[in-house]
C-alpha positions as CSV (number, residue, x, y, z in Angstrom):
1,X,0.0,0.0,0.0
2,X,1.1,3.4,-0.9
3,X,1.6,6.3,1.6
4,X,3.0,8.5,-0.7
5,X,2.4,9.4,-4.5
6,X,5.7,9.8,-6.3
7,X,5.8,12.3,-8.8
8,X,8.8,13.3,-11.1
9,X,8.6,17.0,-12.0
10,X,9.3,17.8,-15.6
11,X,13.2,18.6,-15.8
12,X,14.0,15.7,-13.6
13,X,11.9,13.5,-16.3
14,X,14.3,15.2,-19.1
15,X,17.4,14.4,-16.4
16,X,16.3,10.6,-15.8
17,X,15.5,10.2,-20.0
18,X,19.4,12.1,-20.6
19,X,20.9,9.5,-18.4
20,X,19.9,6.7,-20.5
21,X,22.4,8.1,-23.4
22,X,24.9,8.5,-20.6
23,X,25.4,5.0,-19.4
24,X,27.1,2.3,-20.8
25,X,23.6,0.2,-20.1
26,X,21.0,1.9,-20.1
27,X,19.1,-1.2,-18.9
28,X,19.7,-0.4,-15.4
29,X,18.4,3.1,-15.1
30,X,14.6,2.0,-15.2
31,X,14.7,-0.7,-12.4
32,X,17.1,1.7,-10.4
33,X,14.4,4.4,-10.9
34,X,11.5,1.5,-10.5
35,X,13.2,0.7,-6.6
36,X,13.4,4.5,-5.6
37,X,10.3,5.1,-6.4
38,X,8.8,2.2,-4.2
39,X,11.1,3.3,-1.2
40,X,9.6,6.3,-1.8
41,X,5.7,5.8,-1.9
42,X,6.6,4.0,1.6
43,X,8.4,6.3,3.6
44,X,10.4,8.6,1.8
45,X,11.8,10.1,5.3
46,X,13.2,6.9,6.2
47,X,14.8,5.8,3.0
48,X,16.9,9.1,2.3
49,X,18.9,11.6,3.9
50,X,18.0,15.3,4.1
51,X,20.5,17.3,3.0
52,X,19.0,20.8,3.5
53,X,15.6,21.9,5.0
54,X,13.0,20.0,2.5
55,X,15.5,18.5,0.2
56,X,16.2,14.8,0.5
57,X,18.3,12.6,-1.3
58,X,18.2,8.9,-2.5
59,X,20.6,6.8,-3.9
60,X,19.8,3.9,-6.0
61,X,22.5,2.9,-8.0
62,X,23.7,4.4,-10.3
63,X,20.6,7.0,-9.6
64,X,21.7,9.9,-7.1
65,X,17.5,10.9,-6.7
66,X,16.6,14.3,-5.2
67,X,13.1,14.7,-3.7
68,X,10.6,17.1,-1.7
69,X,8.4,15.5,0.9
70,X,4.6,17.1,1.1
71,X,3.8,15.4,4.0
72,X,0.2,16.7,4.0
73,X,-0.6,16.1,0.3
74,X,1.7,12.9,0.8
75,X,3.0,13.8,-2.6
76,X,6.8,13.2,-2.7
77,X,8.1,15.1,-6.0
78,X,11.7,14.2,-7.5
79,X,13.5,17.4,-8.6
80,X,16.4,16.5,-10.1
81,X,18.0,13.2,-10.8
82,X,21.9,12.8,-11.7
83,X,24.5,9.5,-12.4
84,X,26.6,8.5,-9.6
């Protein structure tokens, strides 16, 4: 059961899309992206770290995930999304 929706705002969409040219497999990205996103919809404060106040980070390799937490929407939204 969800908690949280997981929504990917649209320049973290182009980002996550970009990093399938820049891996060697680009097989990986989607079930990297597939776990995060599960973590997420659970409990999204217990699964990353918050690196500032109301942005949170996830890694799931080779996805470094950055996310905002609207804990009364439960809507977590991923900002940005880089290659680690």
């Amino acid at each position: 059961m969800k908690a949280y929706q997981v929504e990917w705002n649209a320049p973290a969409t182009d980002l996550l899309a970009d990093a399938y040219f820049r891996v060697s497999d680009p097989n990986i990205i989607w079930p990297a992206q597939y776990r995060a996103d599960r973590k997420l919809e659970k409990n999204p404060r217990t699964v990353g770290v918050e690196l500032s106040e109301g942005l949170w980070q996830i890694i799931e390799p080779p996805l470094k995930i950055f996310y905002e937490i609207d804990d009364d929407k439960k809507i977590v939204t991923v900002t940005h999304v880089d290659i680690i």
